[in-house]
The first five atom37 places (N, CA, C, CB, O) and aatype in JSON, in Angstrom:
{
  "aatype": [20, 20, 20, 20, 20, 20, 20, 20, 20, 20, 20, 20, 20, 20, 20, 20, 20, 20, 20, 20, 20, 20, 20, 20, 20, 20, 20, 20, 20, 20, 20, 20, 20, 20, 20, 20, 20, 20, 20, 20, 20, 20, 20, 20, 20, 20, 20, 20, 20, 20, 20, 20, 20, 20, 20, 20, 20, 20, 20, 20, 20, 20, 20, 20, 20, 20, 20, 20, 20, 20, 20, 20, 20, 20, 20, 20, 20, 20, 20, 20, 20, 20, 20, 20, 20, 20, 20, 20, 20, 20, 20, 20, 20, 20, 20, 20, 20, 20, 20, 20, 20, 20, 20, 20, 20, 20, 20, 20, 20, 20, 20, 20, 20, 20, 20, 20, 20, 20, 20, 20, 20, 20, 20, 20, 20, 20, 20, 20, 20, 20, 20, 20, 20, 20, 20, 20, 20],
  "atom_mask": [
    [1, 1, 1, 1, 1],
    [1, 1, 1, 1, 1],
    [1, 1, 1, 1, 1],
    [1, 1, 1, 1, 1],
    [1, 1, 1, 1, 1],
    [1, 1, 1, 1, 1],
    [1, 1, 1, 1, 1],
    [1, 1, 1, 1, 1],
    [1, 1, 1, 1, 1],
    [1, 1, 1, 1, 1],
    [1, 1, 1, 1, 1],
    [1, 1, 1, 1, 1],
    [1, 1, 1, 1, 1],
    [1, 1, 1, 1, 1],
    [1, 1, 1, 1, 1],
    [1, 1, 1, 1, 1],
    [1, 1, 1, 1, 1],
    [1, 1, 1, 1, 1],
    [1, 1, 1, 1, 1],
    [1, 1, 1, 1, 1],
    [1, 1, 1, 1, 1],
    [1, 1, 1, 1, 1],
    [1, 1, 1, 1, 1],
    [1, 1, 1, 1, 1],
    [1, 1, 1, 1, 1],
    [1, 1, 1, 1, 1],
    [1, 1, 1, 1, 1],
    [1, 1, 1, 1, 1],
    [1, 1, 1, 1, 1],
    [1, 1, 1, 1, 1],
    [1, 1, 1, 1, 1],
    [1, 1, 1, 1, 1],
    [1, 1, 1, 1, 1],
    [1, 1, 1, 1, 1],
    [1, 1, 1, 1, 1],
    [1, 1, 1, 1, 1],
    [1, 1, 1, 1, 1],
    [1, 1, 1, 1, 1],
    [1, 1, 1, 1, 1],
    [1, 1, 1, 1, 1],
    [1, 1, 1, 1, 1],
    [1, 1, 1, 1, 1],
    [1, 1, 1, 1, 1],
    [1, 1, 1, 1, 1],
    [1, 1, 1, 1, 1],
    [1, 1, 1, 1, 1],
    [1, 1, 1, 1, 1],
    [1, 1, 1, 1, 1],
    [1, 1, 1, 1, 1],
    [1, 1, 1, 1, 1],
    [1, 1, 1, 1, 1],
    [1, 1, 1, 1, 1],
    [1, 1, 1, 1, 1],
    [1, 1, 1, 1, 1],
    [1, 1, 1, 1, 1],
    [1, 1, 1, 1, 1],
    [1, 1, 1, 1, 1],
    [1, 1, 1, 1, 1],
    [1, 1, 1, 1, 1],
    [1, 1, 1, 1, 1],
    [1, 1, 1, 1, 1],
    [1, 1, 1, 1, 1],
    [1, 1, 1, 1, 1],
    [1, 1, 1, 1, 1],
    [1, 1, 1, 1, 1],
    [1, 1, 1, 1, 1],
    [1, 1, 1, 1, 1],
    [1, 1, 1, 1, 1],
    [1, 1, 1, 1, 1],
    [1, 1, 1, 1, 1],
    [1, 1, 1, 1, 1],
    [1, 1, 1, 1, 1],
    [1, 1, 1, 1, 1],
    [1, 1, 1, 1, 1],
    [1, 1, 1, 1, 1],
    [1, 1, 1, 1, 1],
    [1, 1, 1, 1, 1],
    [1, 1, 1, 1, 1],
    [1, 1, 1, 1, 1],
    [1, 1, 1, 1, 1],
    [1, 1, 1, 1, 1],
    [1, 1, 1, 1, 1],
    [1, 1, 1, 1, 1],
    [1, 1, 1, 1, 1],
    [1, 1, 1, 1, 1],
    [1, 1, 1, 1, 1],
    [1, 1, 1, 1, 1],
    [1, 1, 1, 1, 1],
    [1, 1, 1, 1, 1],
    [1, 1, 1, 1, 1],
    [1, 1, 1, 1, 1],
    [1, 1, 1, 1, 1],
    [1, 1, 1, 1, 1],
    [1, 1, 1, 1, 1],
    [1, 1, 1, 1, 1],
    [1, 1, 1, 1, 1],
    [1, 1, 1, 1, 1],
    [1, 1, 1, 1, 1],
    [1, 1, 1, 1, 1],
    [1, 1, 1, 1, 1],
    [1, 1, 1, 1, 1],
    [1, 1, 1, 1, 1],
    [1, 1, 1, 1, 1],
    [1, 1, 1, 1, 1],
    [1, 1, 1, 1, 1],
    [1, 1, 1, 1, 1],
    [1, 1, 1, 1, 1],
    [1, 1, 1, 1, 1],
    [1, 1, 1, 1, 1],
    [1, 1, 1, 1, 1],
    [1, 1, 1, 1, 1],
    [1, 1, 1, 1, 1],
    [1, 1, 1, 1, 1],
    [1, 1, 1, 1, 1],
    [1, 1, 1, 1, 1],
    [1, 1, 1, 1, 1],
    [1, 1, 1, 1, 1],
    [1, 1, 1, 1, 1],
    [1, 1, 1, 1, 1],
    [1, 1, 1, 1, 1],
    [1, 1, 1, 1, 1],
    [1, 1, 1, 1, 1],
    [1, 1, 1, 1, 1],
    [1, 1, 1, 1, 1],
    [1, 1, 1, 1, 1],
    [1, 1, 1, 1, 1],
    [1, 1, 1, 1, 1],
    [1, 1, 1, 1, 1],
    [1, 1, 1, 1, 1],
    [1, 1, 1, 1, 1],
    [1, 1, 1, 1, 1],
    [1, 1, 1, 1, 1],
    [1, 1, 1, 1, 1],
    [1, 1, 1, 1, 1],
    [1, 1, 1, 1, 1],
    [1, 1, 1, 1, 1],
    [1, 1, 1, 1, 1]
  ],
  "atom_positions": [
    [[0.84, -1.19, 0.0], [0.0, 0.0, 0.0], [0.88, 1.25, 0.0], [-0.95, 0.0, 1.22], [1.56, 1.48, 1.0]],
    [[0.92, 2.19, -1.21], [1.73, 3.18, -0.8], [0.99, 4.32, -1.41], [3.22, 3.02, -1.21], [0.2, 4.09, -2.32]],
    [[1.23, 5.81, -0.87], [0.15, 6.59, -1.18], [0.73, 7.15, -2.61], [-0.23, 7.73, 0.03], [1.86, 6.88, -3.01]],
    [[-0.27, 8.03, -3.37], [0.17, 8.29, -4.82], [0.18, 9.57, -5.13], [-0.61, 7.67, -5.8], [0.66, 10.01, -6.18]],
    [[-0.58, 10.52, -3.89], [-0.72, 11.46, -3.47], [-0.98, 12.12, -2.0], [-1.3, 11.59, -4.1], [-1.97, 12.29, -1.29]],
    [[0.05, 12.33, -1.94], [0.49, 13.63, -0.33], [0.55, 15.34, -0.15], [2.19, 13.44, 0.1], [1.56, 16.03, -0.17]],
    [[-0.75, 15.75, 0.01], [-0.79, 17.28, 0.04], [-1.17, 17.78, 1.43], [-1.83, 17.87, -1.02], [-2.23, 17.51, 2.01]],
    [[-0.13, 18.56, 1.91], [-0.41, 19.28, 3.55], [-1.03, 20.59, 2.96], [1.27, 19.67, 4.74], [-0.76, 21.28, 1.98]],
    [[-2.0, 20.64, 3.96], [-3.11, 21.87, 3.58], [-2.82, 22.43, 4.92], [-4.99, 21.47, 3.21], [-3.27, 22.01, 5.99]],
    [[-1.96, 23.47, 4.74], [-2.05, 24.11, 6.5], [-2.62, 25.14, 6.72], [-0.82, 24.49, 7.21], [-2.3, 25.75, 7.74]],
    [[-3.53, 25.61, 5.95], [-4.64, 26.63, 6.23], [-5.77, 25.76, 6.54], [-4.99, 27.66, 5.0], [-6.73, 26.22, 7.15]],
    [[-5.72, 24.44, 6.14], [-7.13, 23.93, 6.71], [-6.73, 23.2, 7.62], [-8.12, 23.17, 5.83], [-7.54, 22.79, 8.45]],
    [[-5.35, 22.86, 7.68], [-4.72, 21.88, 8.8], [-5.44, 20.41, 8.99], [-4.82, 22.66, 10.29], [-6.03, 19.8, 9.89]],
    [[-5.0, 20.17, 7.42], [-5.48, 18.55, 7.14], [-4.25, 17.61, 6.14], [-7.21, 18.62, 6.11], [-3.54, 18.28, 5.38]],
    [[-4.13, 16.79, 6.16], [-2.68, 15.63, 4.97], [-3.82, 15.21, 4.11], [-1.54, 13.68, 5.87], [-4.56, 14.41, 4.67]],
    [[-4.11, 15.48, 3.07], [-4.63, 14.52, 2.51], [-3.84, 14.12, 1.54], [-5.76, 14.75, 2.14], [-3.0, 14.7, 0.85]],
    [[-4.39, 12.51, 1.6], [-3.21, 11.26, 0.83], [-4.48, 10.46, 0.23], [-1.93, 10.01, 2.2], [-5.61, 10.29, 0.69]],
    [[-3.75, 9.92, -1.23], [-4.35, 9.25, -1.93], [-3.96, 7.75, -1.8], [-4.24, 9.79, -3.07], [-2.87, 7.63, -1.24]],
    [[-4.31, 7.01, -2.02], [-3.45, 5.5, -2.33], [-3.88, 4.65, -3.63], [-3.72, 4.37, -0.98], [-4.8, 4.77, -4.44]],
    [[-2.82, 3.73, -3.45], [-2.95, 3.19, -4.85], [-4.18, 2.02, -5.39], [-1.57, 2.56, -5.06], [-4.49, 1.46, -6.45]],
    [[-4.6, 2.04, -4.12], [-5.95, 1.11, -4.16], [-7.07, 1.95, -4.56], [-6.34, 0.43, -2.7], [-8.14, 1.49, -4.97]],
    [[-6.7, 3.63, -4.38], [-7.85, 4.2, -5.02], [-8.55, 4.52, -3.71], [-8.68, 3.21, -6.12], [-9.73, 4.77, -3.98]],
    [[-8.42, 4.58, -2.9], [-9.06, 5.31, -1.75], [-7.86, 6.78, -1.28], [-9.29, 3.95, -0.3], [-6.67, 7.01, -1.49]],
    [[-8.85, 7.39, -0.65], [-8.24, 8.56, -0.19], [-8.66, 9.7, 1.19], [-8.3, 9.21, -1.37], [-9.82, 10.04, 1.42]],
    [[-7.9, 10.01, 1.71], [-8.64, 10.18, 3.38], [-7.72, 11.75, 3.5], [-8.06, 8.49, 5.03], [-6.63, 12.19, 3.15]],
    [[-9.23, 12.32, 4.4], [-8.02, 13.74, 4.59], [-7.81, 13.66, 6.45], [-9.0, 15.88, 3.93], [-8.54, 13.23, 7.34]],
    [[-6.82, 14.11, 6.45], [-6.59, 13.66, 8.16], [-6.22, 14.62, 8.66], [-5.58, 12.58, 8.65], [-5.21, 15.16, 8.22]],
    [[-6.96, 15.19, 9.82], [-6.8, 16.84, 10.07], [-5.39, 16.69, 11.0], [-8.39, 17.75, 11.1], [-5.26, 15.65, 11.65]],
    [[-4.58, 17.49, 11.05], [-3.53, 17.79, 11.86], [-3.7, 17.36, 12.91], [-3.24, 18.91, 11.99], [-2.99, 16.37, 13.12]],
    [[-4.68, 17.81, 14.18], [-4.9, 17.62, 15.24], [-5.26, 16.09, 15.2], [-5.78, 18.57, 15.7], [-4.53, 15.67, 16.09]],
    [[-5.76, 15.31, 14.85], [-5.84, 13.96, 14.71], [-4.6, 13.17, 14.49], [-6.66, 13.74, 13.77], [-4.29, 12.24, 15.24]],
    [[-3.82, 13.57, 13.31], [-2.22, 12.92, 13.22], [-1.8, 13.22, 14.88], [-0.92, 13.95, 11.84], [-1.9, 12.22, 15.6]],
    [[-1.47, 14.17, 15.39], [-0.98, 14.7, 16.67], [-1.76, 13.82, 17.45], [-1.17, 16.27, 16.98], [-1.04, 12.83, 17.54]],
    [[-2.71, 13.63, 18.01], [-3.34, 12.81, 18.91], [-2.87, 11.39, 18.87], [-4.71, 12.88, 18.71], [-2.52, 10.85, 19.91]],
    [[-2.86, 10.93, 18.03], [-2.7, 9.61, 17.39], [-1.06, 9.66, 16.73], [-4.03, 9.38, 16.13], [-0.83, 9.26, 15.59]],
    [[0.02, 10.23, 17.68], [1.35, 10.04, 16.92], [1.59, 8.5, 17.54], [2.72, 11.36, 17.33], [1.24, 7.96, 18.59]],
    [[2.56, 7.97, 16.07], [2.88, 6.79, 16.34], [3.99, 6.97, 17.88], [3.55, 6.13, 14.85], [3.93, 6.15, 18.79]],
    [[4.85, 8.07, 17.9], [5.86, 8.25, 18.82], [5.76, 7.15, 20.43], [5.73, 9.95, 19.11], [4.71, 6.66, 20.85]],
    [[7.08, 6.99, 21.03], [6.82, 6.57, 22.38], [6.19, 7.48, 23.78], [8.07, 6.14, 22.68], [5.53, 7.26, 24.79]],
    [[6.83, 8.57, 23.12], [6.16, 9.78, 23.92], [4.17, 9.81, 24.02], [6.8, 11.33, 22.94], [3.67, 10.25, 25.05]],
    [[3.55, 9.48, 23.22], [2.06, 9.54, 22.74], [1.83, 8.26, 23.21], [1.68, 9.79, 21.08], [1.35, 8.27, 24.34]],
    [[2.06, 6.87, 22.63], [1.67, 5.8, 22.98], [2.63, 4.99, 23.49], [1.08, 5.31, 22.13], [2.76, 3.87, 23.01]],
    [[3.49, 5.46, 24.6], [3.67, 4.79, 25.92], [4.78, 3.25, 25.5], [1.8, 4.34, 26.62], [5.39, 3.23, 24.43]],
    [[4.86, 2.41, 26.23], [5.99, 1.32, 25.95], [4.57, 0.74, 26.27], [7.69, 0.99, 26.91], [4.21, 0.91, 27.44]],
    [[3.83, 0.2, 25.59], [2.64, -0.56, 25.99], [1.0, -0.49, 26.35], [3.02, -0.9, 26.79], [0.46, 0.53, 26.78]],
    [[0.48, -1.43, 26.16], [-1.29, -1.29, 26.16], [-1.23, -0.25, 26.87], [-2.39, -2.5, 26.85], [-0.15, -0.03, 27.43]],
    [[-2.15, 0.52, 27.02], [-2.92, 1.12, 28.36], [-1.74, 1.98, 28.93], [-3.53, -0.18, 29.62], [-1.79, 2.31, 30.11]],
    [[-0.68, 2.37, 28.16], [0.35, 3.0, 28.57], [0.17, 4.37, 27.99], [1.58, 2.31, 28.23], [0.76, 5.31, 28.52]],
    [[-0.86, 4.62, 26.59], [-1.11, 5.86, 25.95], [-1.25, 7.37, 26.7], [-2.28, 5.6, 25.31], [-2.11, 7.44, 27.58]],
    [[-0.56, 8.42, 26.44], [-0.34, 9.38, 27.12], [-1.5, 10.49, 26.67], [1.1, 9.72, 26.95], [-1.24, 11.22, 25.71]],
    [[-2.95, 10.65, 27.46], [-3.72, 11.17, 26.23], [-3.16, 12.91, 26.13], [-5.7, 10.97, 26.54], [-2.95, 13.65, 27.1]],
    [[-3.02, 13.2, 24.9], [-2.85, 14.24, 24.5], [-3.87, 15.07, 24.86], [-2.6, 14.18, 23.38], [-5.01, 14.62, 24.91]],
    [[-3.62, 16.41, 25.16], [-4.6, 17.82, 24.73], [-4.03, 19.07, 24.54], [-5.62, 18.2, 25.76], [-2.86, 19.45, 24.53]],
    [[-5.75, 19.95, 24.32], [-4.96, 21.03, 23.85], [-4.11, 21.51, 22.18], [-4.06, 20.86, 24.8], [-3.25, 22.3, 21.78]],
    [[-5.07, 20.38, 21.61], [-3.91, 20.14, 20.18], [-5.27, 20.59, 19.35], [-3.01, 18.07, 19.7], [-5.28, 19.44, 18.9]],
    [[-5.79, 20.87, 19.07], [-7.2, 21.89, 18.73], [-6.59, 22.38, 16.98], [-7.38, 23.76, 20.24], [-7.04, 21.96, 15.92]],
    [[-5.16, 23.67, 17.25], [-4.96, 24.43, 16.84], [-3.85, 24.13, 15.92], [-4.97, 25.19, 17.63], [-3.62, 24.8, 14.91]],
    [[-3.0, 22.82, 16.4], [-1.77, 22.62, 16.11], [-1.16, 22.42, 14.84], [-1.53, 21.8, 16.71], [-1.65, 21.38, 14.39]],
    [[-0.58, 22.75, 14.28], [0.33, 23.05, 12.89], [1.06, 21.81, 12.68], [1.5, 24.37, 13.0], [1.29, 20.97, 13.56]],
    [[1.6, 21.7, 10.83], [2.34, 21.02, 10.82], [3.46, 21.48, 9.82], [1.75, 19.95, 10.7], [3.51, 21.07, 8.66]],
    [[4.27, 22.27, 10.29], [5.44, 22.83, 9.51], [6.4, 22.11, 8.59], [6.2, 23.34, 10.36], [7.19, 22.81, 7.94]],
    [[6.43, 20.91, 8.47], [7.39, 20.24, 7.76], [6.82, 18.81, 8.12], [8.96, 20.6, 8.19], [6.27, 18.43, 9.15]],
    [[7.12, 18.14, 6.95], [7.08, 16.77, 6.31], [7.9, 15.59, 5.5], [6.39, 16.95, 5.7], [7.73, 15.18, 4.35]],
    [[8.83, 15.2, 6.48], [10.18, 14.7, 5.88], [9.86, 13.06, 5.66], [11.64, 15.01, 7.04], [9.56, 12.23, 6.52]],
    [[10.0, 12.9, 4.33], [10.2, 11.58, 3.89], [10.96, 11.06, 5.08], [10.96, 11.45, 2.48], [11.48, 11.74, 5.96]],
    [[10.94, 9.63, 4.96], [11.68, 8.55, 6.03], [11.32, 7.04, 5.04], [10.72, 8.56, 8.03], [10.33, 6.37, 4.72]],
    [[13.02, 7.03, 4.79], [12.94, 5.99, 3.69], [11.93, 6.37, 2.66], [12.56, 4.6, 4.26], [11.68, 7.54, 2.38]],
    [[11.14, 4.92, 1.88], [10.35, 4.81, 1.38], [8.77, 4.67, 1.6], [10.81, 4.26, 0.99], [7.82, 4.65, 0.82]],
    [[8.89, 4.57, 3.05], [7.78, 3.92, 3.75], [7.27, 4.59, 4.84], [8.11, 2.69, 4.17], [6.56, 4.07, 5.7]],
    [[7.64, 5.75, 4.79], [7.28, 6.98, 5.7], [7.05, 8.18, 5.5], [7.97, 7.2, 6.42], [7.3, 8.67, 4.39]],
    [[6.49, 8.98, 6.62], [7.12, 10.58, 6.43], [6.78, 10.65, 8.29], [5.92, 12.1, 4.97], [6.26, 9.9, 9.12]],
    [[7.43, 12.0, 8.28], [7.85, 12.22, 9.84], [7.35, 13.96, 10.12], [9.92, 11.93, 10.07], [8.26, 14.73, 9.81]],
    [[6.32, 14.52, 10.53], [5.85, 15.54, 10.49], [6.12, 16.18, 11.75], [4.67, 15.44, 10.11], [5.99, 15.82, 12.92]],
    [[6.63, 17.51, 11.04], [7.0, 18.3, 12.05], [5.95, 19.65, 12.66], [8.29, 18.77, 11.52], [5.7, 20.74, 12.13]],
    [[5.46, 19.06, 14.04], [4.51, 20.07, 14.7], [5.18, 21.03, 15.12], [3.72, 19.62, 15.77], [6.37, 21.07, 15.43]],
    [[3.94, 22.28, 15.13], [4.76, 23.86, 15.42], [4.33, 23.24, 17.5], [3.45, 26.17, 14.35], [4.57, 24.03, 18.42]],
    [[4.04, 22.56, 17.65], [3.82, 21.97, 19.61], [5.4, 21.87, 19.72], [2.76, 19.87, 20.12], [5.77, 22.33, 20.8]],
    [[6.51, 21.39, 18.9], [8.08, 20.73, 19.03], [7.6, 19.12, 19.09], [9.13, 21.31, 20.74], [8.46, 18.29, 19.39]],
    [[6.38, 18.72, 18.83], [6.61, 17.3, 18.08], [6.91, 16.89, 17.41], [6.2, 16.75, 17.81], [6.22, 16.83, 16.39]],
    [[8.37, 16.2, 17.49], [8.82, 15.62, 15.92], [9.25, 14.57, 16.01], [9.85, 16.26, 15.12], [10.31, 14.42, 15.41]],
    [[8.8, 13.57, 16.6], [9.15, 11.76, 16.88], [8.52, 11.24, 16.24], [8.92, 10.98, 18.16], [9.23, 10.44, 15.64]],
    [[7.34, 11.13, 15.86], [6.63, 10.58, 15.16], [6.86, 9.81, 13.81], [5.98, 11.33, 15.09], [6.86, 10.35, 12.71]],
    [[7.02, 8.65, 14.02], [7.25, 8.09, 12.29], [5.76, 7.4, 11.65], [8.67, 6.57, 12.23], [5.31, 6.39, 12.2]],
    [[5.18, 7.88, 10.69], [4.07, 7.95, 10.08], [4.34, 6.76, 9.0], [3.77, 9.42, 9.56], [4.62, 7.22, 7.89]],
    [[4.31, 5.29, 9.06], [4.58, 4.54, 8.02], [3.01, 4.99, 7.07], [4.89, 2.76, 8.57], [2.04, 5.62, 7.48]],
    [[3.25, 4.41, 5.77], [2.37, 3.97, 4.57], [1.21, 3.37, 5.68], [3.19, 2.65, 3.28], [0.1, 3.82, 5.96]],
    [[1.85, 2.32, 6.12], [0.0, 1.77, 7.07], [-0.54, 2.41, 8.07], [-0.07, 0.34, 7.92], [-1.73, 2.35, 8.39]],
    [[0.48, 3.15, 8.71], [-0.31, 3.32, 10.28], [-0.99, 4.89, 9.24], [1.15, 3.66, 12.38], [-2.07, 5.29, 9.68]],
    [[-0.61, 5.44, 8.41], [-1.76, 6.57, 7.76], [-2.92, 5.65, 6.94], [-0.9, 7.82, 6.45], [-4.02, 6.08, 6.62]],
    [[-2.57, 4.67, 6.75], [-3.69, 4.22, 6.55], [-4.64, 3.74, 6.66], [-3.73, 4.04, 6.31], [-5.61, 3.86, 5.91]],
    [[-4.51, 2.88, 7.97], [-4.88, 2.62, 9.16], [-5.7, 4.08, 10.07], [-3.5, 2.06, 9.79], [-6.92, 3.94, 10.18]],
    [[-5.35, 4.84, 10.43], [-5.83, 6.29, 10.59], [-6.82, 6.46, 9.7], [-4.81, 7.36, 10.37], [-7.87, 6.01, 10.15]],
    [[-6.94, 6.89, 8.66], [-8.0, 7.16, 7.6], [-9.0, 6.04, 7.69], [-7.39, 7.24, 6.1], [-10.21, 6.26, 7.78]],
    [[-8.64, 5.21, 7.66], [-9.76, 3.72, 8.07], [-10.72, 3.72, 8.3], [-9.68, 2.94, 9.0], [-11.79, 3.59, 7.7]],
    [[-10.14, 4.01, 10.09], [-10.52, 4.15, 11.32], [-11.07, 5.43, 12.32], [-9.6, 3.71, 11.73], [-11.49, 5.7, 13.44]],
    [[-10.7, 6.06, 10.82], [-10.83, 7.93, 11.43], [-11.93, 7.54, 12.34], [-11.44, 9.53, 10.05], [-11.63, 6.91, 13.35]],
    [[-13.0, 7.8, 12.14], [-14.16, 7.85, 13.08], [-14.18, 7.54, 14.02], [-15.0, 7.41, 12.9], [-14.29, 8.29, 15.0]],
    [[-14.07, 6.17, 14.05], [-14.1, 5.37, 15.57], [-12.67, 5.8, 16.58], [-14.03, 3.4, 15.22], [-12.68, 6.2, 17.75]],
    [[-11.62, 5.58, 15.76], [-10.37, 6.26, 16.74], [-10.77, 7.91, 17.22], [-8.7, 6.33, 15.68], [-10.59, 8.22, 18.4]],
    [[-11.4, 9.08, 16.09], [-11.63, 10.07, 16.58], [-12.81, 10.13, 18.07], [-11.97, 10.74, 15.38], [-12.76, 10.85, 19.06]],
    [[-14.16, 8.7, 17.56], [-14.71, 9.06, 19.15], [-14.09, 8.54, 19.98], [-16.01, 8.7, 19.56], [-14.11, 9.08, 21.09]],
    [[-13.61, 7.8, 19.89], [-12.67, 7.11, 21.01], [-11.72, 8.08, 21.64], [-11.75, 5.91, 20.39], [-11.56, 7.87, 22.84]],
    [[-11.09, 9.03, 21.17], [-10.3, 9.91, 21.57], [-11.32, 11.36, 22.27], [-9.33, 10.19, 20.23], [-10.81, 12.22, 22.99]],
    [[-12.59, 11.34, 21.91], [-13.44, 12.54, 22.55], [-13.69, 11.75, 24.07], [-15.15, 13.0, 21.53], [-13.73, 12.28, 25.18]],
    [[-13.84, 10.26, 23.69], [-14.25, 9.51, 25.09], [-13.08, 9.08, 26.21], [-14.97, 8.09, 24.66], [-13.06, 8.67, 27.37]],
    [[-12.23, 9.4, 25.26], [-10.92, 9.12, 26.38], [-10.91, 10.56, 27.1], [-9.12, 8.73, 25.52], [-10.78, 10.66, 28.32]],
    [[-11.08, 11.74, 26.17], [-10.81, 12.88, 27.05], [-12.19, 13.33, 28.07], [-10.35, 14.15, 26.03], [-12.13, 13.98, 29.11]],
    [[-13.11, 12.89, 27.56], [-14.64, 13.2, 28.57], [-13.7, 11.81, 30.02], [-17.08, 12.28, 27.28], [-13.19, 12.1, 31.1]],
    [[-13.79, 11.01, 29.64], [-13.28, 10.41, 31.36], [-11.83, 11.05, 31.53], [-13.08, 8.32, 31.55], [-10.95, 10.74, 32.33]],
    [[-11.82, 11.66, 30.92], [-10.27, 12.41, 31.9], [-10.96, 13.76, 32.51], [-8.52, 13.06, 30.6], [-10.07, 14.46, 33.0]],
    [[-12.09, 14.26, 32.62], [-12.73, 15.28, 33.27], [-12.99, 16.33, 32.7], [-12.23, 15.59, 34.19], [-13.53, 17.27, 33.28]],
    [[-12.41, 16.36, 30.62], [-12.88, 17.6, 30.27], [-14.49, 17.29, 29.38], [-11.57, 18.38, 29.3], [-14.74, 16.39, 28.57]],
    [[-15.32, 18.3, 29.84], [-16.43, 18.84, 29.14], [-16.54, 18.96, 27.77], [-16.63, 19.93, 29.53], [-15.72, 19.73, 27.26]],
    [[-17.53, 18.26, 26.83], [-17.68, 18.44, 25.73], [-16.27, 18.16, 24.64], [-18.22, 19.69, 25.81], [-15.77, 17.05, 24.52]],
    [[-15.94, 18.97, 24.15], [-14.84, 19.33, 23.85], [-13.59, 19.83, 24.01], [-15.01, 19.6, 23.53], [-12.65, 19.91, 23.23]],
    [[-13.77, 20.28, 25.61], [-13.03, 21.07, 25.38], [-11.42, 20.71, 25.6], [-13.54, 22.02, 26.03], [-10.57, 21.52, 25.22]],
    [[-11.13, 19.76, 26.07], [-10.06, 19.02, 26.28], [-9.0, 19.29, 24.74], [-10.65, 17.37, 26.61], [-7.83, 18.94, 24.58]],
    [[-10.18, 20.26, 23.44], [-8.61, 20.08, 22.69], [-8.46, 21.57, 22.4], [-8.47, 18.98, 21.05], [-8.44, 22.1, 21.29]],
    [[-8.33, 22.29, 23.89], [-8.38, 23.87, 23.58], [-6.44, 23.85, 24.38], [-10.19, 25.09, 24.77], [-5.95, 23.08, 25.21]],
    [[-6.05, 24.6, 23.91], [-5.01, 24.82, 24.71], [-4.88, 24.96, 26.32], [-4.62, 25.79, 24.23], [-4.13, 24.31, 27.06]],
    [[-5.92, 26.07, 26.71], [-5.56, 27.0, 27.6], [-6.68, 25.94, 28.47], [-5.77, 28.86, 27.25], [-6.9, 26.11, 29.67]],
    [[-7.31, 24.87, 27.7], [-8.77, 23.93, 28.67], [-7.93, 23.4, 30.04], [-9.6, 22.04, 27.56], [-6.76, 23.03, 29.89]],
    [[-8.58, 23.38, 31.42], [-8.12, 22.16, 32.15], [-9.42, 20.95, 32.29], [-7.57, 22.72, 33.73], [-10.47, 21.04, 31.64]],
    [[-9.17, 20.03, 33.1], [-10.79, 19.31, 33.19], [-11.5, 20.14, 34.16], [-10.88, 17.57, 33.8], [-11.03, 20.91, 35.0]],
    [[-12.53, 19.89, 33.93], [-13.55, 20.53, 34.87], [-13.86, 20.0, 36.15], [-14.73, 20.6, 34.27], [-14.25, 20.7, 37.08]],
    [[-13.69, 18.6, 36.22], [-13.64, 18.31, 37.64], [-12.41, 17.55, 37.49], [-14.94, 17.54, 38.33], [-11.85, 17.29, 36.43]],
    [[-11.97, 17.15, 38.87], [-10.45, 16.03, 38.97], [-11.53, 14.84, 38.6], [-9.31, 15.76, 40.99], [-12.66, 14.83, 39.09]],
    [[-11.06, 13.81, 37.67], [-11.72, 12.59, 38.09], [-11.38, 11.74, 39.61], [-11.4, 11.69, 36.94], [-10.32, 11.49, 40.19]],
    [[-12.42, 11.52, 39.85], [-12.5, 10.78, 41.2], [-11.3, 9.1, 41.0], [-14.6, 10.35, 41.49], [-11.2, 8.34, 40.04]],
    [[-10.69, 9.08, 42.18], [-9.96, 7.71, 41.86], [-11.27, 6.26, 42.18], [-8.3, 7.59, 43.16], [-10.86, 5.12, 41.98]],
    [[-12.22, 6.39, 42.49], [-13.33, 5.8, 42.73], [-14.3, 6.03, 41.9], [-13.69, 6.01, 43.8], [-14.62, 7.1, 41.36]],
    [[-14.91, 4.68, 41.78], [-16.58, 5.27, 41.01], [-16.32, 5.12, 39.88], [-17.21, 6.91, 41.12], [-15.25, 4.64, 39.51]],
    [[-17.49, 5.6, 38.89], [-17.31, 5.67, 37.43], [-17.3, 7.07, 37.18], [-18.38, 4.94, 36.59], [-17.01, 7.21, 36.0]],
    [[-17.49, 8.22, 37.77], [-17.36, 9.59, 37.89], [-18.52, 10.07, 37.6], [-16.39, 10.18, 37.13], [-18.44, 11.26, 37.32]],
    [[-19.78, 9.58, 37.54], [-21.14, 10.06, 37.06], [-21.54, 11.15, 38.74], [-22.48, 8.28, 36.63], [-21.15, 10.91, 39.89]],
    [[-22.29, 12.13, 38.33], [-22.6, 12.94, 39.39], [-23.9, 12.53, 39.47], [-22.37, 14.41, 39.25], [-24.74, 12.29, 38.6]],
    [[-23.92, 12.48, 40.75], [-25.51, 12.05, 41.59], [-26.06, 13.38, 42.43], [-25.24, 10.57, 42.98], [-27.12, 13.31, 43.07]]
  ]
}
């Protein structure tokens, strides 16, 4: 699987990539960033994922090939670990949806409201409780 087309749109702050199977996915910045392959983002293991926030706004200034089978995008946050193979972007585009609610539901049980967990300046609104399921009674 390798893509046939790679265009960074940083006024709309989206990658969109084509592939050779003929599908094609646009993947907003803030989503690559949430979802970096890096150790820093997803941890040495399951349940080790570091959830990101605050990435709402975030840029992607540069886009360096890596080998044949990559590219490595450089966030204006100073994220630049990230190695982006051919699959794991494709894999992303896939999955957009379900990984994107999954990532609103990871940040609602971390205590932020609605959305707001991908504002910069957001904190959570309550501490989550180390007890309970955190529902208010």
């Amino acid at each position: 699987m390798t893509p046939t087309a790679l265009t960074l749109r940083t006024k709309s702050r989206v990658l969109d990539i084509e592939f050779d199977d003929g599908s094609a996915f646009s993947l907003p910045f803030e989503y690559l960033r949430v979802y970096s392959p890096s150790a820093e983002v997803k941890g040495h293991g399951p349940g080790q994922e570091i959830l990101q926030v605050g990435k709402r706004d975030v840029g992607i200034t540069a886009l360096d090939p890596v080998g044949n089978y990559g590219v490595r995008p450089t966030f204006d946050d100073g994220h630049t670990t990230g190695i982006y193979t051919w699959d794991y972007l494709y894999q992303l585009g896939s999955h957009q949806s379900a990984w994107w609610s999954d990532y609103m539901a990871r940040l609602h049980a971390a205590g932020y409201d609605g959305d707001t967990g991908r504002d910069p300046a957001s904190a959570p609104v309550a501490a989550p409780k180390a007890h309970g399921c955190g529902h208010h009674h």
